[in-house]
N, CA and C atoms as an extended XYZ file, in Angstrom:
396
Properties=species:S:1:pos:R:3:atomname:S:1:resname:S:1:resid:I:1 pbc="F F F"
N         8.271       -9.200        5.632 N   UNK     1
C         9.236       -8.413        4.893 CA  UNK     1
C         8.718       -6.989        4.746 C   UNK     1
N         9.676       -5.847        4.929 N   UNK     2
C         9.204       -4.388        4.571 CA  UNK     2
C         9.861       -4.650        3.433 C   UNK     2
N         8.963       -3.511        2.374 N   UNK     3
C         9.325       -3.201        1.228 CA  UNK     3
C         9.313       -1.421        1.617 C   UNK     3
N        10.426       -0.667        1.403 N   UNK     4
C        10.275        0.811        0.769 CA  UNK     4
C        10.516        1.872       -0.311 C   UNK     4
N        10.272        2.748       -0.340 N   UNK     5
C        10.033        3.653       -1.762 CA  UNK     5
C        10.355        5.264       -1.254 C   UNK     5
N        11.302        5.729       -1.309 N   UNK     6
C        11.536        7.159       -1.148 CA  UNK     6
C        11.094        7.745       -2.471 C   UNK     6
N        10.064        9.097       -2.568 N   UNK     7
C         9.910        9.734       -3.724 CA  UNK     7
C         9.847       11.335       -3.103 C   UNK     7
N        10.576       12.603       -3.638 N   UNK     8
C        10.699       13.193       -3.326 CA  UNK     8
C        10.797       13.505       -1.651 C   UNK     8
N        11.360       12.923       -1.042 N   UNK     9
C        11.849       12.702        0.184 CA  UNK     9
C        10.808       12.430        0.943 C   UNK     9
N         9.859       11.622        0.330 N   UNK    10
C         8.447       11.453        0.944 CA  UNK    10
C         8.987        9.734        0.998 C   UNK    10
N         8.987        9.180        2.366 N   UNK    11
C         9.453        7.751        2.549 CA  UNK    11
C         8.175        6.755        2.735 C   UNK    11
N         7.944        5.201        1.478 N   UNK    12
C         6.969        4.777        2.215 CA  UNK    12
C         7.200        3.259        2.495 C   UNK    12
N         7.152        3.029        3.679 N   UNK    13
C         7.147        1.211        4.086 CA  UNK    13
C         5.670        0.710        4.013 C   UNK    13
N         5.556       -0.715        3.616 N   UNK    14
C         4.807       -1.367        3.489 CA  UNK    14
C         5.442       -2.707        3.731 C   UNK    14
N         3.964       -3.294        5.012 N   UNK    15
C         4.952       -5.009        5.520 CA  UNK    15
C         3.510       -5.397        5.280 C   UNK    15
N         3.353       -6.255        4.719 N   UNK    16
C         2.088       -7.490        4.564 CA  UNK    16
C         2.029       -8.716        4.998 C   UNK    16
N         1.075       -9.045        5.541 N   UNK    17
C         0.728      -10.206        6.240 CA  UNK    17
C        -0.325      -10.549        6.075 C   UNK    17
N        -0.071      -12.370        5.739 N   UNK    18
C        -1.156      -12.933        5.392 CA  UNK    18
C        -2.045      -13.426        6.550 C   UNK    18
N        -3.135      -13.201        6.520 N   UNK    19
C        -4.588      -13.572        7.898 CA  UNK    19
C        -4.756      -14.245        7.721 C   UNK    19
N        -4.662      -15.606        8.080 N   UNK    20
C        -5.287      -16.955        7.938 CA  UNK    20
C        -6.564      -17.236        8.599 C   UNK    20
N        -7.082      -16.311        9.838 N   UNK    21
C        -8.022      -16.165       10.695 CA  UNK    21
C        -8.781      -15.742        9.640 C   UNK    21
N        -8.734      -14.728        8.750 N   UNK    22
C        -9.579      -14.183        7.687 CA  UNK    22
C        -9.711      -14.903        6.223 C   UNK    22
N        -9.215      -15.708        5.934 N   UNK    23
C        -8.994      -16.363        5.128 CA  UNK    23
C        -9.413      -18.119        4.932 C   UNK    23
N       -10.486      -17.939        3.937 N   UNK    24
C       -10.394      -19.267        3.501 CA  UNK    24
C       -10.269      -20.260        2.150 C   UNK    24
N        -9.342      -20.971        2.248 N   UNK    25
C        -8.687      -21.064        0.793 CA  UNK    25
C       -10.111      -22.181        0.264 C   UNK    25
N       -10.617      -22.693        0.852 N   UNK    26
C       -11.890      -23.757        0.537 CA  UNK    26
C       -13.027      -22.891       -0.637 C   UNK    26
N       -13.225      -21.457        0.333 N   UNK    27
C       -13.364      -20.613       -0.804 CA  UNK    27
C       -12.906      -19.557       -1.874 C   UNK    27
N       -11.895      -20.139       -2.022 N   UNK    28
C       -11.315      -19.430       -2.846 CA  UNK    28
C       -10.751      -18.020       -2.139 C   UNK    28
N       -10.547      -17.488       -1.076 N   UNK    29
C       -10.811      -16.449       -0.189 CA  UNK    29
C        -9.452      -16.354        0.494 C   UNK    29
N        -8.366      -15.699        0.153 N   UNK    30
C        -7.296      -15.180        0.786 CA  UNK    30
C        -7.062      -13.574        1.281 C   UNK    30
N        -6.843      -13.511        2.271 N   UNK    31
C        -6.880      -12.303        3.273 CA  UNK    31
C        -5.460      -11.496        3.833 C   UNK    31
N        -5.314      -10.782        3.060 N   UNK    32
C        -3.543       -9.971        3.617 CA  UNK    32
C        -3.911       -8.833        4.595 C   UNK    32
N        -3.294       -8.635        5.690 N   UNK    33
C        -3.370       -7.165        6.106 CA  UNK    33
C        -1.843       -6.438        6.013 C   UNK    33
N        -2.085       -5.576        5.846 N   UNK    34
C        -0.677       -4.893        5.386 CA  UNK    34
C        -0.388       -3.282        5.989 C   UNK    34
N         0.192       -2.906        7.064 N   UNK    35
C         0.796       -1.748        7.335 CA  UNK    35
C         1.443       -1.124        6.190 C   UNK    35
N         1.318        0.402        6.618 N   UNK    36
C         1.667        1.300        5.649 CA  UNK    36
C         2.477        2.602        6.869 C   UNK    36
N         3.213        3.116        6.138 N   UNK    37
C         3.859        3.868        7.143 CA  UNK    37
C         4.337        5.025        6.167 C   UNK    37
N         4.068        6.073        6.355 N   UNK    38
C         4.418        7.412        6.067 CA  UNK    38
C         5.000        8.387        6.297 C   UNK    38
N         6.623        8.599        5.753 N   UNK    39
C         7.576        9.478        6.720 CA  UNK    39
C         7.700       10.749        6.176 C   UNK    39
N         7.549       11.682        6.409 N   UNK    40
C         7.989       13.044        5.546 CA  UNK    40
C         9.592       13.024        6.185 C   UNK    40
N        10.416       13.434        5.069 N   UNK    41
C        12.087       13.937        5.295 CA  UNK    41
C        12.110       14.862        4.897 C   UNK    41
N        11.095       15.751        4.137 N   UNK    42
C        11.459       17.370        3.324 CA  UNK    42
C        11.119       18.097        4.283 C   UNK    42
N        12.050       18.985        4.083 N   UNK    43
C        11.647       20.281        5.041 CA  UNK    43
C        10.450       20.994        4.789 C   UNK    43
N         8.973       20.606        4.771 N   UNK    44
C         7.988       21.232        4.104 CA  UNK    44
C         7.001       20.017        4.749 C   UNK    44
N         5.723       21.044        5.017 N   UNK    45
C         4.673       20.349        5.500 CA  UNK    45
C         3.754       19.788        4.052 C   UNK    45
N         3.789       18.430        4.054 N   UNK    46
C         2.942       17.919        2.646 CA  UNK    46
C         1.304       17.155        3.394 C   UNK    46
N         0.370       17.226        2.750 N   UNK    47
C        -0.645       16.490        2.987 CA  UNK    47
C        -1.204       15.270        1.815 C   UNK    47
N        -1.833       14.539        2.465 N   UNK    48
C        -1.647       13.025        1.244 CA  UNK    48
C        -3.191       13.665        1.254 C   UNK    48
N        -3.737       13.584       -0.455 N   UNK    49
C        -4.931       13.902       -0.769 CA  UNK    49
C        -5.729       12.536       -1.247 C   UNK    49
N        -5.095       11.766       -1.710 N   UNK    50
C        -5.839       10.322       -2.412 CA  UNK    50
C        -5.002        9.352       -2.551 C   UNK    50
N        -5.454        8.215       -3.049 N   UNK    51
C        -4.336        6.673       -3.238 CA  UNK    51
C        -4.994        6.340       -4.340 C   UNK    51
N        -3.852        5.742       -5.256 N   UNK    52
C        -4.465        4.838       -6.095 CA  UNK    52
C        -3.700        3.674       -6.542 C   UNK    52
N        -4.310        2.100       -6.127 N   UNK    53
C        -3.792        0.779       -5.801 CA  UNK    53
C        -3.592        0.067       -7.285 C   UNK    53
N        -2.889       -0.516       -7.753 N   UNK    54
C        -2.881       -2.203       -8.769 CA  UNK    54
C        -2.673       -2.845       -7.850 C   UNK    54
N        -3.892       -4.065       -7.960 N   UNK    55
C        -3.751       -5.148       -7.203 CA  UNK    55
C        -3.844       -5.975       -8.237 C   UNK    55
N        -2.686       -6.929       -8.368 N   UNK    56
C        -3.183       -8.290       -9.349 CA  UNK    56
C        -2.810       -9.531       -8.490 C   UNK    56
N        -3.481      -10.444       -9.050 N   UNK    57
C        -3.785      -12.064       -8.250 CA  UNK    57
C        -3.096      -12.842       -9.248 C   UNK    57
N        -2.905      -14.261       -9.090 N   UNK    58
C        -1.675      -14.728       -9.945 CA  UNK    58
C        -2.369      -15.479      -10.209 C   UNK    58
N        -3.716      -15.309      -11.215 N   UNK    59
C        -4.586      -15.642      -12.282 CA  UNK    59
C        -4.222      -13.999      -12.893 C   UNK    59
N        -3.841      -13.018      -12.887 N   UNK    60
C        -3.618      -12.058      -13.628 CA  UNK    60
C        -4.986      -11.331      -13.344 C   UNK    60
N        -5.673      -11.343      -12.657 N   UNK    61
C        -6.903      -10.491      -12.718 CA  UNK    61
C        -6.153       -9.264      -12.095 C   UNK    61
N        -6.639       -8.251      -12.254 N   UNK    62
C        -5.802       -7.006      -12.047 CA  UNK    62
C        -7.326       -5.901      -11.346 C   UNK    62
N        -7.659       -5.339      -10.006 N   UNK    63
C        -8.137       -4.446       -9.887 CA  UNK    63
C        -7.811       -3.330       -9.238 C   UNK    63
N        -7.827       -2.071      -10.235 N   UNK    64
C        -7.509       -0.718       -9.365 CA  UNK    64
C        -8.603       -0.172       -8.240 C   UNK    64
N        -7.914        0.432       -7.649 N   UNK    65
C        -8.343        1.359       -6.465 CA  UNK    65
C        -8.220        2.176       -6.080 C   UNK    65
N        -9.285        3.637       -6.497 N   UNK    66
C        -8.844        5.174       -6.412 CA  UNK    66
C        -9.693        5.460       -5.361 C   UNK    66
N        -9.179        6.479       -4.658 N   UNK    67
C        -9.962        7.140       -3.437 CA  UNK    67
C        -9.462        8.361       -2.966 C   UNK    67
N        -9.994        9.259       -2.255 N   UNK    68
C        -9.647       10.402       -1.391 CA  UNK    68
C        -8.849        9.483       -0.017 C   UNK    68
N        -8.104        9.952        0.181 N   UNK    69
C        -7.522        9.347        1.669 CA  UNK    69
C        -6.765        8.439        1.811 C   UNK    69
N        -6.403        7.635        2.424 N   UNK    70
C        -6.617        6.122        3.602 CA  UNK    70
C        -6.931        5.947        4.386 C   UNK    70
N        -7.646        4.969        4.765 N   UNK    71
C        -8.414        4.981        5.709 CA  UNK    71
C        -9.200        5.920        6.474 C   UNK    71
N        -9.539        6.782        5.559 N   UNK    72
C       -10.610        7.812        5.933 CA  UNK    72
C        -9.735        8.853        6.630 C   UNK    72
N        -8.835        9.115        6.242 N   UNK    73
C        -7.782        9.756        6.752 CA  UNK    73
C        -7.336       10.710        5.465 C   UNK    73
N        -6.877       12.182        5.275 N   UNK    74
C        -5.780       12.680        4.609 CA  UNK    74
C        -4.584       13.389        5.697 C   UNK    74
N        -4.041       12.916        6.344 N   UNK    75
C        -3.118       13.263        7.341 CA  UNK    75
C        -2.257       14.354        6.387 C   UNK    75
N        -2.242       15.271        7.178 N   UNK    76
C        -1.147       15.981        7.184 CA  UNK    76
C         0.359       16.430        7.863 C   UNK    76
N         1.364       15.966        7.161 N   UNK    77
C         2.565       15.776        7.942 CA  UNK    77
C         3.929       16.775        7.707 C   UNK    77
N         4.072       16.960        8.999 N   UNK    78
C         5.045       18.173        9.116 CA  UNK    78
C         6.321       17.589        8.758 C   UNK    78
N         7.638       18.296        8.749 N   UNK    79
C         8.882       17.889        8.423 CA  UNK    79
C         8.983       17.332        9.243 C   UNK    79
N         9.719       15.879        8.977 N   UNK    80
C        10.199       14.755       10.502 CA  UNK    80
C         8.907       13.708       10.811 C   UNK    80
N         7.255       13.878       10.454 N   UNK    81
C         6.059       13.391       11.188 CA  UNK    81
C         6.248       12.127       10.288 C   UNK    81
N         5.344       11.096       10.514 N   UNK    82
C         5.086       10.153       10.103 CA  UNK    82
C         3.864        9.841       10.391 C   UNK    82
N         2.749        9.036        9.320 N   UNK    83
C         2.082        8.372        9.738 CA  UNK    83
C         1.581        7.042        9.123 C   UNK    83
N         0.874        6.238        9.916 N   UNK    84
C         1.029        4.986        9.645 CA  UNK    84
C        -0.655        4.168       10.161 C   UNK    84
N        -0.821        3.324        9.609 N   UNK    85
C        -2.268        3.092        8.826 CA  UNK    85
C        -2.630        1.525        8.937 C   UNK    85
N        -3.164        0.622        8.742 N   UNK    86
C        -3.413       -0.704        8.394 CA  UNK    86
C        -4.914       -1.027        7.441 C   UNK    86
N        -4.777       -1.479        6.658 N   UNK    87
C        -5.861       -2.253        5.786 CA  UNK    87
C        -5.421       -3.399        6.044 C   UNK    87
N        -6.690       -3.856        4.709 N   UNK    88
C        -6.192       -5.059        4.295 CA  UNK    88
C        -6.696       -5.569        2.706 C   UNK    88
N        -6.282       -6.738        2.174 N   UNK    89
C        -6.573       -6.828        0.684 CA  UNK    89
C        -7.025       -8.606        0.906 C   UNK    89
N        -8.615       -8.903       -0.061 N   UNK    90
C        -8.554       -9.629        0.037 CA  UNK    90
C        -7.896      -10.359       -1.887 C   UNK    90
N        -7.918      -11.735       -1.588 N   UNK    91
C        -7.396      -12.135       -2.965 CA  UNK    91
C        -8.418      -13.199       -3.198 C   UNK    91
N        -8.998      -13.797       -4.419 N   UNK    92
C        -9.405      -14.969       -4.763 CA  UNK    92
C        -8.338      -16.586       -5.229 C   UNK    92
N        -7.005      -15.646       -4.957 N   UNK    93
C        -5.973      -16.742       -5.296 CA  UNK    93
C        -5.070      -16.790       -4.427 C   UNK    93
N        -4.282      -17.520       -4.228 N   UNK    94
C        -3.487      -17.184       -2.862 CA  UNK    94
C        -1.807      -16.748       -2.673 C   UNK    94
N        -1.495      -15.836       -3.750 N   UNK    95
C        -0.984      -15.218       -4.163 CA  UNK    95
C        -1.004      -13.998       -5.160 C   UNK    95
N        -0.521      -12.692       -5.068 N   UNK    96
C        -0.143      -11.751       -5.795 CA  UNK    96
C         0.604      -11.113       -5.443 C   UNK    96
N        -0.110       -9.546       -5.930 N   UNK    97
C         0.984       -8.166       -5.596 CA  UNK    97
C        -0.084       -6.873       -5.972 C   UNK    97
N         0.151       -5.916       -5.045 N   UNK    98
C        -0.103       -4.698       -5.120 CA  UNK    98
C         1.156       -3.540       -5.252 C   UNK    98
N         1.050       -2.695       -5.787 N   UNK    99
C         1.827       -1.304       -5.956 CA  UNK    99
C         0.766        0.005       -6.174 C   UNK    99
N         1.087        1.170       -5.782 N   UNK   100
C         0.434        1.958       -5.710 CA  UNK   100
C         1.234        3.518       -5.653 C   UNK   100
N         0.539        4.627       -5.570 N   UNK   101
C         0.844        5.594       -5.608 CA  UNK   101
C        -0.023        6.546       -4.491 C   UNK   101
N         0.513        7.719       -3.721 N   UNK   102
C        -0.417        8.700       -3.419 CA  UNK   102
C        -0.292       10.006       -4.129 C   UNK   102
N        -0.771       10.503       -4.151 N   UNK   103
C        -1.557       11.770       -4.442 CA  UNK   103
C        -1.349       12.990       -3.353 C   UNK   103
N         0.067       13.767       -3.154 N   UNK   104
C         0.793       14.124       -2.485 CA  UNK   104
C        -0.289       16.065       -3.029 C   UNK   104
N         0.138       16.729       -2.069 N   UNK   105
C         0.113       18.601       -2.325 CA  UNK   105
C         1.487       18.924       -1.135 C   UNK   105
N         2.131       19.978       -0.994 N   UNK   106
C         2.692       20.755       -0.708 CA  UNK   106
C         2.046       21.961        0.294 C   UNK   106
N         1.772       21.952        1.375 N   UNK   107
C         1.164       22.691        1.877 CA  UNK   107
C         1.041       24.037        1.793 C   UNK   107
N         2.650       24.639        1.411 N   UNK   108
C         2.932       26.168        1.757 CA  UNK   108
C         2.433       26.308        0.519 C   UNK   108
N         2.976       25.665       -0.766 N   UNK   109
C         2.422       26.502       -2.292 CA  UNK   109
C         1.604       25.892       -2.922 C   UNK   109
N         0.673       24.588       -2.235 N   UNK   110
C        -0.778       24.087       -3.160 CA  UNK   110
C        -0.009       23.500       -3.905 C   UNK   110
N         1.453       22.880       -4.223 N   UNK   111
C         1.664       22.040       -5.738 CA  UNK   111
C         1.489       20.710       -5.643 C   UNK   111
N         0.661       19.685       -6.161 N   UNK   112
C         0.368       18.321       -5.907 CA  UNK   112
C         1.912       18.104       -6.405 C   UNK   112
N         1.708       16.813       -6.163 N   UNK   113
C         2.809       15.497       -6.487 CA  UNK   113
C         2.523       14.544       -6.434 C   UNK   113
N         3.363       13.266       -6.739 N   UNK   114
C         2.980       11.809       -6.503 CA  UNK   114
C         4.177       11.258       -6.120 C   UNK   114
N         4.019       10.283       -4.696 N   UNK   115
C         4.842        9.488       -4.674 CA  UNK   115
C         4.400        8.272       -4.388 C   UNK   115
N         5.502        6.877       -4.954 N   UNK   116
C         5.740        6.046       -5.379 CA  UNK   116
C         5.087        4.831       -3.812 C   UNK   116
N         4.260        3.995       -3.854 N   UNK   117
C         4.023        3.180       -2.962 CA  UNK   117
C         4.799        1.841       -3.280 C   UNK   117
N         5.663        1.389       -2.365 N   UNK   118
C         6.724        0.112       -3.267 CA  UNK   118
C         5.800       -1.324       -3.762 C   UNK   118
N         6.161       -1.997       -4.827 N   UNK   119
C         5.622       -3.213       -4.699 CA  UNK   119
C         5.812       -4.236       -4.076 C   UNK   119
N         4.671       -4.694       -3.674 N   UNK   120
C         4.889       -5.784       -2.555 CA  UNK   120
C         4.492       -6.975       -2.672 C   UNK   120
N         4.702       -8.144       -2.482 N   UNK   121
C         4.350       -9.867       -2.468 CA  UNK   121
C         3.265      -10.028       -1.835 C   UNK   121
N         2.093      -10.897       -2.367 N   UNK   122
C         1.370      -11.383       -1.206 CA  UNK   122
C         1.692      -12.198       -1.472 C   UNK   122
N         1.823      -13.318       -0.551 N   UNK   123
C         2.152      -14.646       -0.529 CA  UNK   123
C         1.614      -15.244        0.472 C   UNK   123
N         0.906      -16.353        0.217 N   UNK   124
C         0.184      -17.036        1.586 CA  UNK   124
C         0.755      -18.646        1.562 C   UNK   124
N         0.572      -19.208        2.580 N   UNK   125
C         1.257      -20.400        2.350 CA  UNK   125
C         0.582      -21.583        1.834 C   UNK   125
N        -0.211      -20.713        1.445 N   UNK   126
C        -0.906      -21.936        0.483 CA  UNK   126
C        -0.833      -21.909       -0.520 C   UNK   126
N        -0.179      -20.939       -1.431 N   UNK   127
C         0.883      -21.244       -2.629 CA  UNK   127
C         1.947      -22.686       -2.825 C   UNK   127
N         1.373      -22.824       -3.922 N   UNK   128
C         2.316      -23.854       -4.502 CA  UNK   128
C         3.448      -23.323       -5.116 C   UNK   128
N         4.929      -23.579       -4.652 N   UNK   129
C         6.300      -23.338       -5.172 CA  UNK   129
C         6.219      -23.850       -6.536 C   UNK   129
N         6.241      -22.572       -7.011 N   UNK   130
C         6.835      -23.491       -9.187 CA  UNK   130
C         8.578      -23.181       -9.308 C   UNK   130
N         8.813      -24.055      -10.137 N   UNK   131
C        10.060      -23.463      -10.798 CA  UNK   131
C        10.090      -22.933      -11.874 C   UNK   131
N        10.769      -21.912      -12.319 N   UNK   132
C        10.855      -21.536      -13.534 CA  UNK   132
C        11.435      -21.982      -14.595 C   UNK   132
């Protein structure tokens, strides 16, 4: 499934997938990799300066994640560019969710911003279905 998030005409998809190759539920050890994709639509060259992640596991443990970049990257993208990235997240449960934000500037006048990274499911199939 893509999930996306337009914030100031800054567009972002995110599709996650669970690694079972990376993953072992024996130890407690679940493995998502998840594309990220980055579209500029404003007429204005913006550069992404940092990220910062909520990841929670469905024991509720919750850890953030601040950094310069992604993936060792601050791409800078012209009107129309896109760019696009892969990590991955591991979990101790075999289900959650991450949401996040970047840490946007404006090239021509230096003004930061932030836009919105959508929230997304991890789900592995080794979740047990509850009902509510």
């Amino acid at each position: 499934m893509v999930y996306e998030a337009e914030t100031h005409a800054i567009l972002v998809r995110a599709e996650p997938a669970f690694a079972p190759d990376e993953s072992d539920p024996d130890e407690a050890r679940f493995m998502w990799i998840y594309d990220i994709e980055i579209e500029n639509r404003s007429d204005e060259p913006v550069q992404l300066i940092s990220r910062h992640w909520r990841i929670v596991d469905a024991a509720g443990v919750e850890q953030e994640v601040r950094g310069p970049g992604v993936v060792g990257h601050q791409p800078r993208l012209e009107p129309g560019a896109s760019f696009r990235y892969q990590s991955r997240c591991p979990l101790a449960t075999p289900s959650g969710m991450m949401v996040g934000a970047f840490q946007m500037i404006r090239l021509r006048t230096g003004e930061p911003f932030e836009i919105a990274v959508p929230a997304f499911a991890l789900v592995s199939p080794h979740d047990v279905a509850r009902a509510n």
